[in-house]
Steps between C-alpha positions, in 0.01 A plus 500: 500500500293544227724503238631140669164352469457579134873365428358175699152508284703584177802175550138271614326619140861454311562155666112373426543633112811319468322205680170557204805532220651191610181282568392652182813450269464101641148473398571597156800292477329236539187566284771612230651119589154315470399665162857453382451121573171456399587684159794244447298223603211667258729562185656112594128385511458695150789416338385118573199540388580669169809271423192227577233635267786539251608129454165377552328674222766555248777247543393186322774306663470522833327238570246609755373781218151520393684309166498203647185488688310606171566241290197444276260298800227323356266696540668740275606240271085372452414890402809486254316181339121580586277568157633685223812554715585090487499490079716786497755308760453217229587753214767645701698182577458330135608828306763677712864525357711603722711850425817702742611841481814659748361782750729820520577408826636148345233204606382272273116581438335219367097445402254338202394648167183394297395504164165636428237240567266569160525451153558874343707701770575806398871577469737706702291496821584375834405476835741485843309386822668574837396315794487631867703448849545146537364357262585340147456493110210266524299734688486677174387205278133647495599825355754376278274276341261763454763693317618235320118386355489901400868449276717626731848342546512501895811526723440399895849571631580392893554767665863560717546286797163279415423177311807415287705834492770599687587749752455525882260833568153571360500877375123523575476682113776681521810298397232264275401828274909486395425116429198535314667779318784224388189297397345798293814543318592128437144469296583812343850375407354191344205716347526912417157515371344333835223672695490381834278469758542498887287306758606449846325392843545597844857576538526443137259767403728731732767418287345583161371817633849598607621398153227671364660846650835440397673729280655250324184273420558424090214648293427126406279459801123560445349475790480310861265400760549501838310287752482460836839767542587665792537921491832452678727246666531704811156580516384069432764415786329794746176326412631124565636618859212679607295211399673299618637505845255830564721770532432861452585666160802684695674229632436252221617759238850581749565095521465496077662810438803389710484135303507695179831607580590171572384365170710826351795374652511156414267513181596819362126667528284632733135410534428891439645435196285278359188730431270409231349869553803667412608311181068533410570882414752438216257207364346591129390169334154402588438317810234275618502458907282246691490432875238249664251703775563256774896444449605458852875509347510754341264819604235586231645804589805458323255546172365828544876609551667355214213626261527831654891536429499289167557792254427316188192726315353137431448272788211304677431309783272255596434420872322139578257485814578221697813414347766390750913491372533463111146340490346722280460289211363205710245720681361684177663345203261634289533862612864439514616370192258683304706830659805346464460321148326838366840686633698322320309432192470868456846633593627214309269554157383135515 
């Protein structure tokens, strides 16, 4: 009787088990179902979201891009003209001629060249100004005139996709250091005694600092300047998001990681790619950086980082209190162009 009653107790225990294993097995069906949707609607949401970022900050023709909705406003178009900055604009429109080159990748680059503005310039030197994410040639009158008045030749290309070039994607540095390479060599074509120096803002100073690194850089360039540059594309873009719409470093760096592959895809780099940092440690000629202390564009940050990896044995920086986004020289001109002017004067011998 005994043995019965266990039998009983044993098929109750087997029957509740299989009950548990079934009840069970359901349970984790579905949670396996619910995380398997909410990871496809999650990688949908992210995939969105990246393809987003992608066309808004890097294709210039979509027409909802940040391209279009920063035109030059007025606001930006009074600083361009304010003080010295409105004689150079002056300068800059009378005494432009207008010059093309062909990119590797086949678009017609176009931009101005100037001849020295005094009335001994000293032969064989020259000057190429890059301006930054979208914005023009003009925005470099200031500095080009300064160049010119010192007896430089001065070159202020448009950079891919902006102003008057061609093309469809911004290469945030990357694809521009090829262009301004074309540029480098085109003077040096016409000239094989030239000494050349770089000077680019914002984005443009992230492209001279990425030409700066490259191995194939012709010994013809002297020096640059970079102002107002970003360490990294990736790193700028993590920045912008956070700041943005306020989202933690994790999440903002998985939405522009996942648009860099986009932009691989369709633009043939990734923003990892584009790392002023990296191409810093193969940099020799002297380098001058500058970087305004209250940029809220571009982190001050961004300073202390590029001087840190810049492997040139001569290089200086200059950091302006107060200074917001490539307003250095109209905070502290005197500081300022005293550093810059004294950079070039003595790399250059002048």
């Amino acid at each position: 009787m005994a043995t019965a009653t266990r039998g009983r107790q044993t098929t109750i225990i087997g029957e509740i088990e299989t009950a548990m294993t079934q009840r069970n097995s359901a349970i984790v069906r579905n949670i396996c179902l619910t995380a398997a949707a909410a990871t496809t609607v999650g990688l949908a949401a992210l995939s969105a979201s990246a393809d987003l970022l992608f066309r808004f900050a890097i294709d210039t023709q979509w027409k909802h891009s940040i391209f279009h909705q920063a035109a030059i406003a007025p606001e930006r178009d009074e600083k361009m003209r304010a003080g010295e900055a409105g004689g150079a604009m002056e300068w800059f429109d009378q005494a432009k001629q207008p010059i093309a080159i062909t990119s590797g990748d086949g678009l017609r680059l176009r931009g101005w060249i100037f001849d020295p503005d005094c009335v001994d310039p000293e032969p064989h030197i020259y000057a190429i100004c890059m301006h930054g994410y979208t914005g023009a040639p003009e925005e470099m009158a200031k500095w080009a005139h300064r160049l010119a008045r010192m007896g430089f030749t001065v070159l202020v290309p448009s950079q891919r996709a902006q102003a008057s070039s061609e093309g469809r994607y911004v290469g945030m540095g990357w694809l521009e250091r090829n262009d301004l390479l074309g540029w480098i060599h085109a003077i040096v074509a016409g000239d094989e005694q030239s000494r050349i120096l770089l000077y680019g803002g914002s984005m443009g100073a992230s492209t001279v600092m990425m030409a700066a690194g490259d191995p194939r850089l012709p010994r013809n360039v002297v020096a640059a300047v970079a102002e107002s540059g970003y360490a990294s594309a990736r790193s700028e873009f993590i920045d912008a998001a956070r700041g943005m719409f306020h989202l933690p470093r994790f999440l903002a760096a998985t939405c522009v990681d996942a648009a860099g592959l986009v932009c691989k895809y369709r633009a043939g780099y990734d923003f990892a790619d584009a790392s002023c940092v990296r191409s810093l440690r193969h940099t020799v000629i002297p380098m001058l950086f500058i970087h305004g202390g209250d940029d809220r564009m571009v982190s001050p940050r961004s300073l202390d980082v590029n001087y840190a990896a810049c492997s040139s044995l001569d290089r200086t920086r200059l950091l302006v209190p107060g200074a917001g986004h490539m307003e250095s020289s109209a905070t502290d001109p005197k500081t300022y162009w005293r550093t810059y002017e004294g950079f070039v004067k003595r790399v250059f011998g002048l």
